[in-house]
C-alpha positions as CSV (number, residue, x, y, z in Angstrom):
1,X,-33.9,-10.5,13.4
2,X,-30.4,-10.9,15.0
3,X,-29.2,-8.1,17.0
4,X,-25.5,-8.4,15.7
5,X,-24.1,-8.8,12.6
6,X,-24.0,-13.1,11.5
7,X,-20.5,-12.3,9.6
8,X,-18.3,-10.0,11.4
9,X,-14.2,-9.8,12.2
10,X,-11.5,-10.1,9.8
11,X,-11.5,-11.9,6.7
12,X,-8.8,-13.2,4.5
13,X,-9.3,-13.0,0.7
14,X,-7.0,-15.8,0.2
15,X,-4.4,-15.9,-2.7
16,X,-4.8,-19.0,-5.2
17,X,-1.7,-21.0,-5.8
18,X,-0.2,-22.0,-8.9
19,X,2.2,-24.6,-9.8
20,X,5.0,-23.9,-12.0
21,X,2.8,-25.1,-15.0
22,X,0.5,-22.7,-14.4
23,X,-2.2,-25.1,-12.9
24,X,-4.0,-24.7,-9.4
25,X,-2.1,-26.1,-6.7
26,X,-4.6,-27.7,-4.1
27,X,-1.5,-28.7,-1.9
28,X,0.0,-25.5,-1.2
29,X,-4.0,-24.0,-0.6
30,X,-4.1,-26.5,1.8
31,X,-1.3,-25.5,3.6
32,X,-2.3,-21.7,3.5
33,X,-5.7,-22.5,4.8
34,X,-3.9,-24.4,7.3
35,X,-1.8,-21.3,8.7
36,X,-4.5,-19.0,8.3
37,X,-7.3,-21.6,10.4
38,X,-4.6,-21.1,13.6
39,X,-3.6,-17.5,12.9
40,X,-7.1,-16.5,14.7
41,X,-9.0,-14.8,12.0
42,X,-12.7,-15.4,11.4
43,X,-13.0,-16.1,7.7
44,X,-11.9,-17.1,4.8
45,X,-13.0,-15.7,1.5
46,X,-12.2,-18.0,-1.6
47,X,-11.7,-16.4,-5.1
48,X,-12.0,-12.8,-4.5
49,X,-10.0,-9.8,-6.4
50,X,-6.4,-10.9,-5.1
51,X,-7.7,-15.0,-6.0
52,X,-7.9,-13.6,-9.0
53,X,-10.6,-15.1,-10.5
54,X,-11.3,-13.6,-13.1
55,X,-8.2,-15.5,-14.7
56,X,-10.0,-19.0,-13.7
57,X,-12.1,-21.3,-16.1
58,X,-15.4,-22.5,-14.6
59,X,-14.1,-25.8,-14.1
60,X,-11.2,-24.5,-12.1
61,X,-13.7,-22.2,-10.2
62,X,-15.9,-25.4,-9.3
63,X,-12.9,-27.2,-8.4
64,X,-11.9,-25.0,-6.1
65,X,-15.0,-24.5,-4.5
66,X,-15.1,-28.3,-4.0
67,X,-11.7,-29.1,-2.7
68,X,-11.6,-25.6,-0.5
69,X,-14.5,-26.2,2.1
70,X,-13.0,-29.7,2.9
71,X,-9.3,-27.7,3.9
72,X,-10.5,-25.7,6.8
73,X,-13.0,-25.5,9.6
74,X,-13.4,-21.5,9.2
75,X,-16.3,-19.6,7.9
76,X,-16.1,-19.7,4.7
77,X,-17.3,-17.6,1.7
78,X,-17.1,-18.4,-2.4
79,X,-17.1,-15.3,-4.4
80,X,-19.6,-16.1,-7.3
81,X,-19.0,-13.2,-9.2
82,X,-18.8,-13.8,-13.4
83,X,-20.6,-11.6,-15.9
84,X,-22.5,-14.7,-17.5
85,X,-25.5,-15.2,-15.0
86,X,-25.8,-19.2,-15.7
87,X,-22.0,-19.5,-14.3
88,X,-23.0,-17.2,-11.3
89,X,-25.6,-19.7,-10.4
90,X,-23.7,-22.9,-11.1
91,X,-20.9,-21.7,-8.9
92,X,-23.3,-20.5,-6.3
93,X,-24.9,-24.5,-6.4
94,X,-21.8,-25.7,-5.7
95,X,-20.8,-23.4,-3.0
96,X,-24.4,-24.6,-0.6
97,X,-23.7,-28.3,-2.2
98,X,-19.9,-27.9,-0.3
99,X,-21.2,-26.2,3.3
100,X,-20.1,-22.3,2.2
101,X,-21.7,-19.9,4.8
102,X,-22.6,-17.1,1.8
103,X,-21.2,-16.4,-1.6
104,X,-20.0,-12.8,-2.9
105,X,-20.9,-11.0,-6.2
106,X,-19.6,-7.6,-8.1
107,X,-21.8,-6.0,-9.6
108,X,-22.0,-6.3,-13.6
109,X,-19.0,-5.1,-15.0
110,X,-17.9,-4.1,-18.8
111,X,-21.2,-1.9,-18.8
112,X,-21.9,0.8,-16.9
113,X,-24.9,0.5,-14.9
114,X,-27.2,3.1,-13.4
115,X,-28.5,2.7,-10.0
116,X,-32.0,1.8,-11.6
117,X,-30.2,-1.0,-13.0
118,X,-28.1,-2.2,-10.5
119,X,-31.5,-2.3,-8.3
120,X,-32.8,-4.6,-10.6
121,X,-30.3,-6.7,-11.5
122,X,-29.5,-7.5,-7.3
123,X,-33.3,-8.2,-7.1
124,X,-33.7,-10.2,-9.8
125,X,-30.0,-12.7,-8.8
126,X,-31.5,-12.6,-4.7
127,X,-34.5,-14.5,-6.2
128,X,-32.0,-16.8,-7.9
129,X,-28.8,-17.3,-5.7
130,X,-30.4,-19.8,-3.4
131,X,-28.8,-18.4,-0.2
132,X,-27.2,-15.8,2.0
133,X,-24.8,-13.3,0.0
134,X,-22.5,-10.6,0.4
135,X,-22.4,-7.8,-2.1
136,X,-18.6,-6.3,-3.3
137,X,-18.3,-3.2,-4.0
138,X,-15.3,-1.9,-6.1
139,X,-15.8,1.3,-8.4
140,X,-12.3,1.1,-9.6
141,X,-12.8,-2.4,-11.4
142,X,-16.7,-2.6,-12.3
143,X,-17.4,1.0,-13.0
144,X,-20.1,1.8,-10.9
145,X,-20.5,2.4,-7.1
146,X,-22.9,0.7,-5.2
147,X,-24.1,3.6,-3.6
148,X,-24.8,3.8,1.2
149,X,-28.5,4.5,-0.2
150,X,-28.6,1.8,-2.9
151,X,-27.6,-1.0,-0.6
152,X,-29.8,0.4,2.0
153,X,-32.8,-0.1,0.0
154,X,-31.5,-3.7,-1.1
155,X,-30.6,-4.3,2.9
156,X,-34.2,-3.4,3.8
157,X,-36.0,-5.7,0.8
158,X,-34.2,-8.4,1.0
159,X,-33.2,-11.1,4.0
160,X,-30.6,-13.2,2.3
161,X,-28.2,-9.7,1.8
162,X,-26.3,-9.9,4.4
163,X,-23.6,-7.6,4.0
164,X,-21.3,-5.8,1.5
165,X,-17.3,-5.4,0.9
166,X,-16.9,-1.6,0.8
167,X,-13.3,-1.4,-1.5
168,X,-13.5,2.2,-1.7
169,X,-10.4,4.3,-0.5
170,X,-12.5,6.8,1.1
171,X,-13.5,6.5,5.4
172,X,-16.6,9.0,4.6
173,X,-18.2,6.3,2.0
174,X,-17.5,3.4,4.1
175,X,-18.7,5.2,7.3
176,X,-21.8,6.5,5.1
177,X,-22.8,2.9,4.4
178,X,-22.4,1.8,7.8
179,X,-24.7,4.5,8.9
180,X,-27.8,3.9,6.1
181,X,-27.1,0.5,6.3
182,X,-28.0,0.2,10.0
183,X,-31.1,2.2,9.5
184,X,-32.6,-0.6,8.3
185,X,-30.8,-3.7,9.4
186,X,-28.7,-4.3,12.8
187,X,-27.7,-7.4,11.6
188,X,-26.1,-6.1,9.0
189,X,-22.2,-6.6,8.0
190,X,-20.2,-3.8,6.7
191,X,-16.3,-4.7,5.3
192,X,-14.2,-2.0,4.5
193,X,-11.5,-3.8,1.6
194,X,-8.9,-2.1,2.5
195,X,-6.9,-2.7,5.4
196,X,-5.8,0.1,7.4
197,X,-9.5,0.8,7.6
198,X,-9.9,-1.7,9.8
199,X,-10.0,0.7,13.1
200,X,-12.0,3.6,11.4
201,X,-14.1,0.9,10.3
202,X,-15.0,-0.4,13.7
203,X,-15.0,3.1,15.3
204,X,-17.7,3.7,12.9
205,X,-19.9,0.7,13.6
206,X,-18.3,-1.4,11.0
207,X,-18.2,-5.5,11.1
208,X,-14.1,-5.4,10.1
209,X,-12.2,-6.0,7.0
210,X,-11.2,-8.1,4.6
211,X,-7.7,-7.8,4.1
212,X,-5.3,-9.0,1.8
213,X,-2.5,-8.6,4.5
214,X,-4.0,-11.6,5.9
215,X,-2.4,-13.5,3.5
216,X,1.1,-12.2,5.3
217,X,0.3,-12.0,9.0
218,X,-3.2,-13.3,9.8
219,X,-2.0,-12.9,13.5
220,X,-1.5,-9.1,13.5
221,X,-5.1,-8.8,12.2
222,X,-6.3,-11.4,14.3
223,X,-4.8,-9.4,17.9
224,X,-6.1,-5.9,16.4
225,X,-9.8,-7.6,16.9
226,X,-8.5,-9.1,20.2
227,X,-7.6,-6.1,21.2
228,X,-10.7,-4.2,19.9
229,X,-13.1,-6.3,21.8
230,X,-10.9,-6.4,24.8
231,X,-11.0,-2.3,25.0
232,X,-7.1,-2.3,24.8
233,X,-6.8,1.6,23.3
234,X,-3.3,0.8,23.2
235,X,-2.6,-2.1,21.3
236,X,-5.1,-1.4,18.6
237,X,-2.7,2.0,18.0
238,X,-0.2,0.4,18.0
239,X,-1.3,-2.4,15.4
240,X,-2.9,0.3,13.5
241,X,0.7,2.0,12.7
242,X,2.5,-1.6,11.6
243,X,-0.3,-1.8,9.6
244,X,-0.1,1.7,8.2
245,X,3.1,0.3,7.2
246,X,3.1,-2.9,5.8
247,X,0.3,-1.0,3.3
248,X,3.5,0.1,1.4
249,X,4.1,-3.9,0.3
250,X,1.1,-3.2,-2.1
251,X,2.9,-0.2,-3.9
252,X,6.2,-2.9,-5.0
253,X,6.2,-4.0,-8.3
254,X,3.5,-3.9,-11.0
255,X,1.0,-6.4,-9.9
256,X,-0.2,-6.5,-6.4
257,X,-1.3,-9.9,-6.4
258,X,1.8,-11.1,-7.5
259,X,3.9,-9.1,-4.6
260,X,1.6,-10.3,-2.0
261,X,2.0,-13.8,-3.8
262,X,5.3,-13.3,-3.2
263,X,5.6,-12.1,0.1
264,X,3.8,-15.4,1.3
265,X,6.4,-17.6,-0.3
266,X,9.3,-15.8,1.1
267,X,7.8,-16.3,4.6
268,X,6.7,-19.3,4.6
269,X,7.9,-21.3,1.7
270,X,4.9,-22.9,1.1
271,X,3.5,-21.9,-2.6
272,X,5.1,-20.3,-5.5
273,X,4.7,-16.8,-6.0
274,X,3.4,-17.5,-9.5
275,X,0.5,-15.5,-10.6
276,X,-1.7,-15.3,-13.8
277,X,-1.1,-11.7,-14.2
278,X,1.9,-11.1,-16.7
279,X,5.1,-9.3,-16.2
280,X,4.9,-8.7,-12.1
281,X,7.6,-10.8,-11.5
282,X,9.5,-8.8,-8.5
283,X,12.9,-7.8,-8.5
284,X,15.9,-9.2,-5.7
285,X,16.0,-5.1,-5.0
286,X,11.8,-5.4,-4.2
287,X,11.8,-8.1,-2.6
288,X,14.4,-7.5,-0.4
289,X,12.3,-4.5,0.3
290,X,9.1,-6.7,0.7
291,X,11.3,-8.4,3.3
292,X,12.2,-5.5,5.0
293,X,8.5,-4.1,5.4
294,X,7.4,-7.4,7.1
295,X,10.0,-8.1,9.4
């Protein structure tokens, strides 16, 4: 067993570009992968909450997963995640056909689960999946909480779990699952989704974050790990207060996805800021304020 965690640092959950026909836009993903592959961040995570994927078709899920791992050199890692198990599976196929290091999956979703079922249900796709996998944990979307005890248990079962996205906006849940985790498993990764728990994160024994920021400035997250491993007290303060922040672009407008969507095209004028989220559309007030958080 490895003494260190195989999937550590800071992740982008990449945005997915649309055209202005509403259609996936492979050439504008190309050229955000492109950015982020030199910014210095460790991975890329395709199709996650801000990819909104729940708004995809299967085809344009298999499509992505196809034409993504041929845009960047990074670690890479599909999130799976559908409540129809067969299209779980399919998608997971494709992700080891295409060279993905690990795929993601929620929880089910629409039904509450208990932790007797969630047990079950993680056992029972492990056998399945074909590969290494993160679990992602958001209570806010599916309902139910994976639990520091619940993935401990799955942790010490099951070799191909190799690590969890924590989105809970509470340090004393993240740090909890950092600490039952390790019981069990040194090699394994614990994310915090959200970013200004990056520091607390690593303070705690954490592997990082995956950060939607990362979209924006993939260099300010890359130096924060720089700096960590480096010992630089310093710098990581200070990049903990711009990111404290820049936290505040997620609070403009009515769709977060859409804002971050948006600042990316205002930096780098590479993608639309079209989303598949209705009615976000930001204001010239908001952005000019998205503008003025980021510079």
């Amino acid at each position: 067993m490895s003494a260190k965690p195989l999937l550590s640092g800071v992740w982008c959950p990449s945005v997915t570009p649309f055209d202005n026909k509403n259609n996936l836009d492979i050439e504008a993903l190309g050229r955000h992968f492109s950015r982020l592959s030199q910014s210095g961040i460790d991975t890329l995570l395709l199709m996650g909450s801000i990819g909104e994927f729940a708004s995809l078709t299967q085809q344009e899920r298999l499509l992505l997963i196809h034409e993504a791992r041929q845009l960047s050199p990074l670690t890479m890692v599909a999130n799976v995640s559908s409540t129809c198990i067969p299209d779980m599976l399919q998608l997971a196929d494709a992700a080891w056909q295409n060279g993905f290091d690990a795929v993601m999956v929620l929880p089910p979703y629409y039904y509450g689960q208990t932790q007797k079922q969630l047990l079950n249900y993680f056992k029972t796709l492990d056998k399945q999946l074909g590969g290494k996998w993160f679990a992602y944990n958001f209570p806010a979307r599916t309902g139910c909480d994976l639990t520091p005890a619940l993935v401990a248990e799955l942790a010490a079962e099951l070799p191909n779990f190799i690590g969890i996205k924590d989105t809970m906006d509470c340090l004393s849940h993240n740090r909890a699952m950092i600490d039952e985790t390790r019981r069990v498993r040194a090699d394994f990764t614990v994310l915090s989704g959200y970013d200004e728990y990056l520091l607390p994160n690593l303070l705690a024994g954490g592997s990082g974050v995956i950060s939607g920021l990362n979209n924006i400035v993939p260099e300010l997250f890359a130096r924060a790990m720089q700096a960590w491993r480096a010992g630089d007290v310093t710098q990581l303060a200070e990049i903990q207060q711009r990111i404290g922040k820049l936290m505040a672009i997620y609070t403009i407008g009515d769709d977060f996805v859409t804002t971050i969507k948006t600042a990316v095209a205002r930096r780098f004028d590479s993608m639309s800021s079209y989303s598949r989220n209705y009615g976000g559309e930001l204001t010239a007030e908001q952005c000019a304020e998205v503008d003025r958080l980021r510079s």
